[in-house]
C-alpha positions as CSV (number, residue, x, y, z in Angstrom):
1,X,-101.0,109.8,73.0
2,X,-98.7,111.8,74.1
3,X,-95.3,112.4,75.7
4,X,-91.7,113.0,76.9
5,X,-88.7,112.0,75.2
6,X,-88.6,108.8,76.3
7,X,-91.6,108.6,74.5
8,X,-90.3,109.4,70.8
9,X,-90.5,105.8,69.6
10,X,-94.4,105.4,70.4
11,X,-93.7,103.4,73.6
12,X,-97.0,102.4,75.3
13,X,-98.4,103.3,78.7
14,X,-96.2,100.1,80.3
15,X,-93.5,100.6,79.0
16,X,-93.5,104.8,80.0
17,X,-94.3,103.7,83.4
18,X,-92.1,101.2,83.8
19,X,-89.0,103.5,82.6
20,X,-89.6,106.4,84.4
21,X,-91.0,104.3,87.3
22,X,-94.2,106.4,87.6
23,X,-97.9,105.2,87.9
24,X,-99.8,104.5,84.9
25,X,-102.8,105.9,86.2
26,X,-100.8,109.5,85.9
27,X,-99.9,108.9,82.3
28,X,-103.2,107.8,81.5
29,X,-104.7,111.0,83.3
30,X,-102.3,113.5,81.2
31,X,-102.3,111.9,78.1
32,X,-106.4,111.5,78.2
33,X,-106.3,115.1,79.2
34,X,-104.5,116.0,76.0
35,X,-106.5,113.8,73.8
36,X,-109.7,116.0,75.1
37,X,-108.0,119.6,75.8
38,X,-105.1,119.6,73.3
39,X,-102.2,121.9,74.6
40,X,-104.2,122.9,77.4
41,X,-104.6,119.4,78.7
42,X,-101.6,118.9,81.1
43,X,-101.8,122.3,82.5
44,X,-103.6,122.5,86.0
45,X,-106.2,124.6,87.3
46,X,-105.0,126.8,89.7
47,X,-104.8,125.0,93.3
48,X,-103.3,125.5,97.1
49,X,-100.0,124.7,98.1
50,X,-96.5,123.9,97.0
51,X,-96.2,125.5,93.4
52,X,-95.6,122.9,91.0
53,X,-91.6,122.6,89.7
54,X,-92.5,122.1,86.2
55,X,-94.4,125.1,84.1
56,X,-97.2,125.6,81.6
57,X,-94.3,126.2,79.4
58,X,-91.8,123.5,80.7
59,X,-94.8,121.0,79.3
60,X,-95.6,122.6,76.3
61,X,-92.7,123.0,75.8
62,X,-91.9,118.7,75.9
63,X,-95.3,118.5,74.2
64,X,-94.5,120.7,70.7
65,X,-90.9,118.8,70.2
66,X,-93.0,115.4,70.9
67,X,-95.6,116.5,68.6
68,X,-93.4,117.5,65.8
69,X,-91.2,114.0,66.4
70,X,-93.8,111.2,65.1
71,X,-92.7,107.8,65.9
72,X,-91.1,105.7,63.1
73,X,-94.1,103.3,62.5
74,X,-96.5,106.0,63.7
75,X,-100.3,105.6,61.7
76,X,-102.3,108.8,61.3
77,X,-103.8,109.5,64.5
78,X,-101.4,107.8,66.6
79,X,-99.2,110.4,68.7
80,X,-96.5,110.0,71.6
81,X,-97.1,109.8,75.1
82,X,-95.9,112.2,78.0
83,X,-96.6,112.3,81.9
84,X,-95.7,114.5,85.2
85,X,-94.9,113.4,88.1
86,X,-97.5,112.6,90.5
87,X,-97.7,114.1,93.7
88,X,-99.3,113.1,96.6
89,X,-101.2,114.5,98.9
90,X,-101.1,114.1,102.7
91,X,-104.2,114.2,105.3
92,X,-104.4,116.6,107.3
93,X,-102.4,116.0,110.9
94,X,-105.3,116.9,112.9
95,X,-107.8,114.3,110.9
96,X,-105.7,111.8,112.2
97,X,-105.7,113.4,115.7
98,X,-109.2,112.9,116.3
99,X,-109.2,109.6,115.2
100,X,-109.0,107.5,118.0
101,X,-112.5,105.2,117.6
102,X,-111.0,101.4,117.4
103,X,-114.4,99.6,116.8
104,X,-113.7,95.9,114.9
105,X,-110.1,97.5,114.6
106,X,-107.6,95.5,116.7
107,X,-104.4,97.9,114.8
108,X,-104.2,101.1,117.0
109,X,-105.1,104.4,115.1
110,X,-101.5,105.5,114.4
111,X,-100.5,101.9,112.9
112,X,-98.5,102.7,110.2
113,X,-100.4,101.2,106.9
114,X,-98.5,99.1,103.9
115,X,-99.0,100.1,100.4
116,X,-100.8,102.8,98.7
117,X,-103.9,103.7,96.6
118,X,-103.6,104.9,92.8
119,X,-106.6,104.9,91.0
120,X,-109.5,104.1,92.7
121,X,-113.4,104.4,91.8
122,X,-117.0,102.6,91.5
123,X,-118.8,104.8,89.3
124,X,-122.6,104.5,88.1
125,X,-123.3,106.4,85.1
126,X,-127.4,106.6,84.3
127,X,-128.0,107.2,80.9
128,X,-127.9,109.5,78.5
129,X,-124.2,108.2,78.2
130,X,-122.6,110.9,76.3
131,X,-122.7,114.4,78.7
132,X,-119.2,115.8,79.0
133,X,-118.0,115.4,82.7
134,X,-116.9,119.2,82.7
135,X,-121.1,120.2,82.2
136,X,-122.6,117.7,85.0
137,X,-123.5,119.6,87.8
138,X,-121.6,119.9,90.9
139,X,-121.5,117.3,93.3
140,X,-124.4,116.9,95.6
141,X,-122.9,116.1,99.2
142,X,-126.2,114.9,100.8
143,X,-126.4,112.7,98.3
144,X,-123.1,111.5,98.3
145,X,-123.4,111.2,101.7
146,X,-126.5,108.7,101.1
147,X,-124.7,106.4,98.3
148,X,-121.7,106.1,100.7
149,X,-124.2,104.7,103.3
150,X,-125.5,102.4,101.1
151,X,-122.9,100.5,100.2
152,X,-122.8,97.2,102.2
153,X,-119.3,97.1,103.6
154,X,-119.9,100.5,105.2
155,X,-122.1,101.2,108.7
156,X,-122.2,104.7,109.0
157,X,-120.9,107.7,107.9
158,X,-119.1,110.0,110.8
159,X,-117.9,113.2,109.7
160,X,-118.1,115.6,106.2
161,X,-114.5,116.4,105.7
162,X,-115.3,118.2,103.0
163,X,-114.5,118.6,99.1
164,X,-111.8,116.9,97.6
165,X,-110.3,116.9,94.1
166,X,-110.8,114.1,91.7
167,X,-107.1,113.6,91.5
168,X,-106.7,113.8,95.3
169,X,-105.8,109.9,96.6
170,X,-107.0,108.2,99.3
171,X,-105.1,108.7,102.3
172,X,-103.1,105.9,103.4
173,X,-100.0,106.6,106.0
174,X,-102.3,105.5,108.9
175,X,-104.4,103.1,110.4
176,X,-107.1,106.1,110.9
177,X,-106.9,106.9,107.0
178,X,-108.4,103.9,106.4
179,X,-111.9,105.2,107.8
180,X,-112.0,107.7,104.9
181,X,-113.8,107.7,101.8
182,X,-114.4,109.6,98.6
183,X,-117.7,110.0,97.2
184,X,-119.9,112.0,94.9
185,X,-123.1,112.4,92.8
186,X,-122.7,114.5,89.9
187,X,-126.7,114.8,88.2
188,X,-126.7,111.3,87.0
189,X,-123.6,109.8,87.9
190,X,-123.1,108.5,91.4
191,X,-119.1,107.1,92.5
192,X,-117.2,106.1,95.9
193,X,-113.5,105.7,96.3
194,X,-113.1,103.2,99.3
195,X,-109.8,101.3,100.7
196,X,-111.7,98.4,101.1
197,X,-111.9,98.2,97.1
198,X,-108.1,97.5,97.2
199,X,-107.2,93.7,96.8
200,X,-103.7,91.6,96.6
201,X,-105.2,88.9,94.8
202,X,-107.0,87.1,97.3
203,X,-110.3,88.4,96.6
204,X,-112.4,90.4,94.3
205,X,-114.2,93.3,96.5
206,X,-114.7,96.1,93.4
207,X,-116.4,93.2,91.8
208,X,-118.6,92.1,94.5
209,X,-119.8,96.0,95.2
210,X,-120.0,96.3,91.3
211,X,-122.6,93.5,91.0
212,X,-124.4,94.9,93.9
213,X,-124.7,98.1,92.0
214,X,-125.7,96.2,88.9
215,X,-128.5,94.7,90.8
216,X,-129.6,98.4,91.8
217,X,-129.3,100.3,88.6
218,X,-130.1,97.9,86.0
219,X,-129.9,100.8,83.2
220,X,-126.8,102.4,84.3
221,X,-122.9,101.7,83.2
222,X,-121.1,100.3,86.0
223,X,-117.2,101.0,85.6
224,X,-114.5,101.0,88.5
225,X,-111.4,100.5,88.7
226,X,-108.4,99.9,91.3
227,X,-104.5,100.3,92.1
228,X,-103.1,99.2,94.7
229,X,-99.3,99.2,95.5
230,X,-98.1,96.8,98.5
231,X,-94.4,95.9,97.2
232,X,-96.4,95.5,93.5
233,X,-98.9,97.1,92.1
234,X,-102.1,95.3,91.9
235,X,-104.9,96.2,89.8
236,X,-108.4,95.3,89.4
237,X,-111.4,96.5,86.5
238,X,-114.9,96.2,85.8
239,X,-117.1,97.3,83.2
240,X,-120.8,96.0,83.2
241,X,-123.3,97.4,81.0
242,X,-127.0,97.3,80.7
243,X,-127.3,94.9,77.7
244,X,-125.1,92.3,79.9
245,X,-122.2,93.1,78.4
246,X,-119.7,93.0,80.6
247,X,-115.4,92.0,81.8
248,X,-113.5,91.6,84.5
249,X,-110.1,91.6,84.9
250,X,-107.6,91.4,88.0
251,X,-103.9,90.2,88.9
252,X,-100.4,92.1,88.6
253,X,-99.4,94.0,85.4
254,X,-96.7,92.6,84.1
255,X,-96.9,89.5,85.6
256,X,-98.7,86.5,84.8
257,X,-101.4,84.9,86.0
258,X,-104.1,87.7,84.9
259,X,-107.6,86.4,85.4
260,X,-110.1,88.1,82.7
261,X,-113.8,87.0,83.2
262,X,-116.7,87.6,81.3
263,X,-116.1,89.2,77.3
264,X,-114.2,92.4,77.1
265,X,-114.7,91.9,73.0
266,X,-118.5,91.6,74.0
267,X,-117.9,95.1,75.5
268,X,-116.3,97.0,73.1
269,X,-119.2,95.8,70.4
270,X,-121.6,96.7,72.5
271,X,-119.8,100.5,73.1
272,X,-119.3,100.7,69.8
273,X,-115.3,101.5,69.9
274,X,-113.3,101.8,66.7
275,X,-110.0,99.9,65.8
276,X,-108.9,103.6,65.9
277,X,-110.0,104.6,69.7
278,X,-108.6,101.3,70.7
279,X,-105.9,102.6,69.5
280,X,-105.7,106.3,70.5
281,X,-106.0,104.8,74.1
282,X,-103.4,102.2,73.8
283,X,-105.4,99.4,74.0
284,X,-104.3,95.9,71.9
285,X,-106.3,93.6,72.9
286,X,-103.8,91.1,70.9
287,X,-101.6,91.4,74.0
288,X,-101.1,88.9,76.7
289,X,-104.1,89.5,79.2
290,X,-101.3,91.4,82.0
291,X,-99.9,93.8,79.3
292,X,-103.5,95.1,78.4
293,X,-104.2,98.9,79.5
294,X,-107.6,97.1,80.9
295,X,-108.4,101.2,83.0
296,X,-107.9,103.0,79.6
297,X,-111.2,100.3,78.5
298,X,-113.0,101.2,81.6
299,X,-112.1,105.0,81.0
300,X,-114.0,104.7,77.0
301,X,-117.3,102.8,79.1
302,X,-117.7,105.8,80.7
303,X,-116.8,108.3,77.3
304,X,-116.7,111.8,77.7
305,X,-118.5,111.4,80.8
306,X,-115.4,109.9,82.8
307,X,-114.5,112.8,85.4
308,X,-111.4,111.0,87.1
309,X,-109.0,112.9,84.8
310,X,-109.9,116.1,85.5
311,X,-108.7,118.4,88.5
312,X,-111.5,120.8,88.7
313,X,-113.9,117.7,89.6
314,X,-114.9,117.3,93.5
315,X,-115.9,114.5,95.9
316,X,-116.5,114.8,99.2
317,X,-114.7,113.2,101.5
318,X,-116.4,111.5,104.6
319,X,-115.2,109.7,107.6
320,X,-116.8,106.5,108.1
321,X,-117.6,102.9,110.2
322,X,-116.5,99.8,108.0
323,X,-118.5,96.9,108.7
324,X,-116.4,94.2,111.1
325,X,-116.2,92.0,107.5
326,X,-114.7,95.4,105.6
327,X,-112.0,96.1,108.7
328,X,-111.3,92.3,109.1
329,X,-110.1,92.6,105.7
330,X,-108.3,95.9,105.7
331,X,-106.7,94.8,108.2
332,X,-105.6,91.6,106.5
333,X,-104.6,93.6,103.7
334,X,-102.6,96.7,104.8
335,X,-100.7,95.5,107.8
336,X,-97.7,92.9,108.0
């Protein structure tokens, strides 16, 4: 890993996050980044809008004196860990303008919603298991358009609103965001970013979907993962693999209880991970259940061929019709 001052002593993802009071996700995404890219990792491909506050060279910069200040009781291989501040990105004013359908809603278009999406993804990876996300081809919109479709909790899809980074969240100020979606096919590997995956503890719908896709592509890895924040952040993983393999675990980081089903060690055999990559990814699975980065397991399932880290990576974003079961509990979820 990598990191900013505050990261000197070889603090782990929580305890970054927690001081800073950023999301993991974001210091999992730059720190992964660097793992893969090296210096060239936390810089970002050239995009629209603001310009960013912090350089190239401002995070080089933090990088090199992290780099060359190895934590105390650092082993070889181990580094520091380092994060920028995430930005979000708002919807377009005129996608919430034309949204005025209230089918199954009873919460008016312009409702404002509670809480916010971090992290959010069902992917299906079909084998072979170890192409680098950056050489998949580009997403297929047709076909993404189809996978949304078939997922149960969703009708119909109403609209193409067009590409969308990897790294761009889920819109959520509005009522009307919450008919949008994020989906892609990529060759082999098929994922869909939904609000409906988000959960408060009262329910398990990323598992639910997952074993639905398990049913459905037998051979493939099925890894997802989601963050939502409604007062606290609430998180949810699953990994299933073909050999049966498979762990779930949900509840609120840093906070007990933290349900864990199925055998993450079961997993990791079966993936093959080293003491050393659990470690590179700051994963001890010694510690309580709510302390364990359970994403950064999801993110080695999926290998090199994990593309939620990297900006360049599209989805395509669609406007859709929730089934009345998927609003009713939306609706339970996001409003007071």
């Amino acid at each position: 890993m990598w990191g900013p001052p505050e990261c000197a002593d070889g603090h782990s993802i929580m305890e970054v996050s927690r001081r800073l009071r950023i999301t993991r996700d974001t210091v999992r995404t730059w720190r992964r980044r660097f793992l893969e890219r090296g210096l060239d990792g936390p810089s970002d491909d050239p995009r629209p809008g603001v310009p960013r506050k912090i350089t190239d060279a401002d995070v080089e910069h933090v990088i090199v004196k992290m780099l060359e200040e190895k934590p105390k009781n650092a082993t070889p291989g181990q580094a520091t860990c380092w994060r920028s501040e995430s930005r979000g990105v708002s919807p377009p004013a005129a996608t919430v303008a034309r949204m005025t359908d209230t089918k199954y809603w009873t919460s008016a278009p312009d409702r404002m919603v509670r809480g916010s999406m971090g992290l959010c993804h069902l992917t299906v990876a079909q084998p072979p298991f170890n192409i680098d996300a950056r050489g998949l081809p580009a997403n297929d919109s047709d076909q993404a358009h189809l996978f949304v479709e078939s997922f149960g909790g969703i009708e119909e899809v109403l609209e193409d609103l067009g590409p969308r980074s990897v790294q761009t969240p889920l819109p959520s100020s509005v009522r009307s965001d919450l008919d949008i979606v994020h989906a892609a096919v990529w060759g082999g590997i098929q994922a869909v970013s939904t609000p409906v995956f988000a959960d408060d503890g009262n329910g398990n719908p990323l598992l639910a979907e997952a074993e639905r896709m398990r049913e459905r592509f037998p051979a493939a890895r099925i890894v997802g993962h989601v963050t939502y924040y409604g007062g606290m952040e609430h998180t949810e993983t699953v990994v299933m693999l073909p050999d049966g393999a498979m762990f779930h675990a949900s509840g609120w980081p840093d906070d007990e209880p933290f349900v864990v089903l199925g055998d993450p060690h079961a997993v990791i055999a079966s993936l093959g991970l080293s003491s050393w990559m659990l470690t590179a990814a700051d994963i001890d699975m010694d510690q309580p259940l709510h302390e364990i980065e359970w994403a950064s397991l999801a993110g080695l399932a999926l290998g090199h061929s994990d593309p939620w880290g990297w900006e360049e990576m599209q989805t395509t974003a669609f406007r859709v019709q929730h089934s009345d079961l998927s609003v009713c509990s939306m609706e339970g979820l996001y409003f007071i």
